[in-house]
Each structure stands twice: as structure tokens, then as C-alpha cells.
C-alpha positions as CSV (number, residue, x, y, z in Angstrom):
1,X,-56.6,71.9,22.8
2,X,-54.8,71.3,19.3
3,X,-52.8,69.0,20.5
4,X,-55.4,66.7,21.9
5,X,-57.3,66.9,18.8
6,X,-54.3,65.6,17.2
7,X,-53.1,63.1,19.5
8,X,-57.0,61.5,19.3
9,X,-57.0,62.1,15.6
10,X,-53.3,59.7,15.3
11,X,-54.8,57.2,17.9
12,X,-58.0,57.0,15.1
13,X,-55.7,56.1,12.6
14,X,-53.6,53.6,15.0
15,X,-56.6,51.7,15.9
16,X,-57.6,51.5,12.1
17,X,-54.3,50.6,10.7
18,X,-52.1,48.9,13.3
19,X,-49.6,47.5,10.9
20,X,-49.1,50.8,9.2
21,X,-48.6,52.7,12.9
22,X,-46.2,49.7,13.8
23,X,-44.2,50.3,10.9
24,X,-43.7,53.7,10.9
25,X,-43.9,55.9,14.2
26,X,-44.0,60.0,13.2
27,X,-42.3,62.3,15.5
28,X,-43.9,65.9,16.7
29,X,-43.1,67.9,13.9
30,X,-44.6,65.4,11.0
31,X,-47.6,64.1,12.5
32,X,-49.4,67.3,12.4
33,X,-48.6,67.5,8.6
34,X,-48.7,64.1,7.6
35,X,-51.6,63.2,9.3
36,X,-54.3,64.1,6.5
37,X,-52.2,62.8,3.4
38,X,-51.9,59.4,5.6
39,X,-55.5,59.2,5.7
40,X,-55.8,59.8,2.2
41,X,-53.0,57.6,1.3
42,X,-55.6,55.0,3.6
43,X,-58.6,55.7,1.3
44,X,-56.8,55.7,-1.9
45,X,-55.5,52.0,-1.1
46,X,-58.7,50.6,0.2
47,X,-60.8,51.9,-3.0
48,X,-58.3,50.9,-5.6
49,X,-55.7,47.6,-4.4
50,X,-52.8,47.1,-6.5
51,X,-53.1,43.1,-8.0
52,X,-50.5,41.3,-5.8
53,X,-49.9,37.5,-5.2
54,X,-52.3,35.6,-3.0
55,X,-51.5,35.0,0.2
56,X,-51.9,31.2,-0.7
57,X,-49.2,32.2,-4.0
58,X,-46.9,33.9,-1.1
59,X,-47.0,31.1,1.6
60,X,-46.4,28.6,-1.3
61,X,-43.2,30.3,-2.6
62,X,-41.9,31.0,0.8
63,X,-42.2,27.2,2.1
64,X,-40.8,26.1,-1.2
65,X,-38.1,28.1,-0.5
66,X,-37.6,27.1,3.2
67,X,-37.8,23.8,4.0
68,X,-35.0,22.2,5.3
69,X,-33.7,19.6,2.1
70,X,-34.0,23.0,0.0
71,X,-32.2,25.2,2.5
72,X,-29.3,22.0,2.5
73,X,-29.3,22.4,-0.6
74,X,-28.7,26.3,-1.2
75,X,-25.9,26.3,1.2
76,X,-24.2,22.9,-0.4
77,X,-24.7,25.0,-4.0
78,X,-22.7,28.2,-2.3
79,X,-19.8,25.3,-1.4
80,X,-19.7,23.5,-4.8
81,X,-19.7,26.8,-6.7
82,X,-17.0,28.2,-5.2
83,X,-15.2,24.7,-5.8
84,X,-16.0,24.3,-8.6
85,X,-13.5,26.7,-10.9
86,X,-10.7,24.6,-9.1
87,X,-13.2,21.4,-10.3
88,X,-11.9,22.5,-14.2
89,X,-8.8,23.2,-13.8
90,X,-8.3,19.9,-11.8
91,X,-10.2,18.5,-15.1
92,X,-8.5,20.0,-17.4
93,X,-5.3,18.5,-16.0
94,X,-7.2,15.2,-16.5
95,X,-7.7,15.5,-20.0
96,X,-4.1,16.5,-20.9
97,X,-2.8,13.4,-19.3
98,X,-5.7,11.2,-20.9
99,X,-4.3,12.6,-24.4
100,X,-0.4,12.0,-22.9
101,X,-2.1,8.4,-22.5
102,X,-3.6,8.3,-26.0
103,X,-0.3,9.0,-27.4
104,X,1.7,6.7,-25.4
105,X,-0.5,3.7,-26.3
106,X,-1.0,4.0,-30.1
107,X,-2.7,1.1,-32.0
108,X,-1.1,0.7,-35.3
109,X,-2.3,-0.7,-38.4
110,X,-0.9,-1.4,-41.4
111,X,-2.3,0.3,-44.4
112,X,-1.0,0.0,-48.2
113,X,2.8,-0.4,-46.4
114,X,2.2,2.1,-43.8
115,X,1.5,2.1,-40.4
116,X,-1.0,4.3,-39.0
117,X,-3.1,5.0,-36.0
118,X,-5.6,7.3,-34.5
119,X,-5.9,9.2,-31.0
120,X,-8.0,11.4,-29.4
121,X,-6.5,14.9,-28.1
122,X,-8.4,17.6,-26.1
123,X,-8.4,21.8,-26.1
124,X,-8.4,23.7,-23.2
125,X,-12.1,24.4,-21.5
126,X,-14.2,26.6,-23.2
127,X,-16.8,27.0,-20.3
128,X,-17.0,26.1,-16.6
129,X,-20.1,26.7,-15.1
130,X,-22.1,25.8,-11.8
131,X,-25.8,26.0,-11.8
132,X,-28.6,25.0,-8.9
133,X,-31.4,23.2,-10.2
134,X,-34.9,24.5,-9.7
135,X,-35.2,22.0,-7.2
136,X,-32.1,23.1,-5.9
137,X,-29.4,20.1,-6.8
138,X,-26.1,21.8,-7.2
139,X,-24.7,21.2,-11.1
140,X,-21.4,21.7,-13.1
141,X,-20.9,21.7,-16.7
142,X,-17.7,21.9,-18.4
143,X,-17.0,22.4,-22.5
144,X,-14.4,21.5,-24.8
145,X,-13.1,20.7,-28.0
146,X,-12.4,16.6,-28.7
147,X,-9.9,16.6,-32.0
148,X,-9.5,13.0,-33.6
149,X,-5.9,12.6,-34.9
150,X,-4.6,10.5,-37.8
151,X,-0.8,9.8,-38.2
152,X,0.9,7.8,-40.4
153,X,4.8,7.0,-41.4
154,X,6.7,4.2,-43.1
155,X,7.4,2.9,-39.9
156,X,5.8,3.5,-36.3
157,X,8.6,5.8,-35.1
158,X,8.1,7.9,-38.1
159,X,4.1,8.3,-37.5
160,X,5.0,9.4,-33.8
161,X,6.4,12.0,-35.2
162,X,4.5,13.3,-38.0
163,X,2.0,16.3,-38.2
164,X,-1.1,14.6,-37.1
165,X,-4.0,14.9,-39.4
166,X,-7.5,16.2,-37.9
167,X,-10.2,13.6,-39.1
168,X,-13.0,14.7,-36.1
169,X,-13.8,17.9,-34.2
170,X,-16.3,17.0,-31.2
171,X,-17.4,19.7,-29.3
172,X,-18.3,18.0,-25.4
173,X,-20.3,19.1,-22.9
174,X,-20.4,17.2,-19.6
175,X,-22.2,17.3,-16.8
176,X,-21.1,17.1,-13.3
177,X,-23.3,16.6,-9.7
178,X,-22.4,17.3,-6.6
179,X,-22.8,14.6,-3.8
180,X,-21.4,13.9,-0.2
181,X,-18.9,17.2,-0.7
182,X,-17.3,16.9,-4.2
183,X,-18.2,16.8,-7.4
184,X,-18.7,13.7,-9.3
185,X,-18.8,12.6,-13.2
């Protein structure tokens, strides 16, 4: 007879909570002892509701974060960033040899019987980072140092080989996007 009191008393609380007795399913042992703080757990939340996001607020943030361009998106940002740290190295490559370029095609002036010229070298990257924007575009930002040489000798030879002046420290920050499968800048 106890037993049917209790198996009428859970199919109560099944009928007036059906997502709560789909979630959780209490064996033998437990519903006899859980059965009465259940129902007070029941009461509790119906008098006093913790403030939660709408429904409206929930539905909003989940399409937002499922529709198909944004869900492209995500899974291009995983590519790019794990790309990306080869992106800077490949980069960094690119600015030595611009500087091996800037030296190899000095412009000389002369100046009060000397010649002289100026270059542009670059330090090695200070940051490499990816980010996603908020609508979900995957970007790439790389720092550095820009350092503006001066030289100058009697002769051109001589200024190729002398300490090089610093006359401008830049620090740079560019900005990369990805698009069709590779970064661009």
C-alpha cells in the first residue's frame, strides 16, 4: 500500500513538472526520500524565480550565433588562427629582405662634401595575434619596431660601412584579414 502511495505521489509530480521528470529519472531507493524536498524544491522556484534572460534575449543570442555566414565564419577563424603564427614568421622574413633591399638601393646625397643616405630597417615582431570580430571576420595584427637610419662617409663605399645613425623609431601595427583561405595585407 506504501508503495502505491508513492508511485501516485511521483506520477503527481510527473504530470506537474514534465521537464524536470524527463531530466532526471530517480531510482527505488531515492524516490521515497527525495520525493518531499523535490516538491519543495518545486514551490520554492515557483514563489521566488531567479532573473534570467528572456526567452526573446535567449533565441536572439542563439540565432546570432548560428546562422550559417556566422558559423562559416567561426570555422574559417579556427583555420586562419592556427595559420596565422606561420603568417609572422613568413612576415617577418618579408621585412628582413625589404631592409636587405633598403640597403642595397641607397640614394645618396651630397652634403657639405659628404655623401649620405637614409634607410629604413625593421626589429623582429613584438606581437602576433589573431582575433574574430564580433561579427565574426577573422583578423591578424602584427607589431614591430621601424628604425630610420642615417649614414654618411667621404665617399659612398665608406657610408656603407659606417655605424648607421638612428634618426626615427616607429612603432607599427598592421592589420591583416583573412579572405578566400589566406591572409591578406
Amino acid at each position: 500500500m506504501g508503495i502505491a502511495v508513492v508511485v501516485l505521489a511521483f506520477a503527481a509530480l510527473v504530470g506537474a513538472a514534465p521537464a524536470r521528470a524527463q531530466s532526471q529519472a530517480p531510482d527505488d531507493a531515492a524516490s521515497t526520500s527525495s520525493l518531499p524536498s523535490e516538491s519543495a524544491a518545486l514551490t520554492a522556484a515557483a514563489v521566488s524565480p531567479e532573473p534570467k534572460k528572456t526567452l526573446g534575449q535567449k533565441v536572439k543570442a542563439l540565432v546570432a550565433k548560428l546562422t550559417p555566414d556566422r558559423i562559416k565564419r567561426d570555422i574559417e577563424f579556427r583555420k586562419a588562427s592556427a595559420l596565422f603564427p606561420d603568417f609572422c614568421k613568413h612576415w617577418e622574413q618579408d621585412l628582413h629582405d625589404r631592409e636587405t633591399n633598403n640597403l642595397s638601393n641607397l640614394k645618396f646625397n651630397e652634403k657639405d662634401g659628404y655623401e649620405t643616405a637614409t634607410y629604413t630597417a625593421y626589429g623582429k615582431i613584438a606581437a602576433c595575434e589573431s582575433h574574430q570580430s564580433k561579427d565574426g571576420y577573422s583578423i591578424g595584427k602584427i607589431t614591430y619596431e621601424e628604425f630610420q637610419y642615417y649614414i654618411v662617409g667621404r665617399s659612398q663605399d665608406e657610408a656603407r660601412h659606417a655605424v648607421p645613425k638612428t634618426v626615427g623609431d616607429t612603432h607599427t601595427t598592421e592589420i591583416f584579414r583573412w579572405d578566400n583561405g589566406k591572409w591578406f595585407y
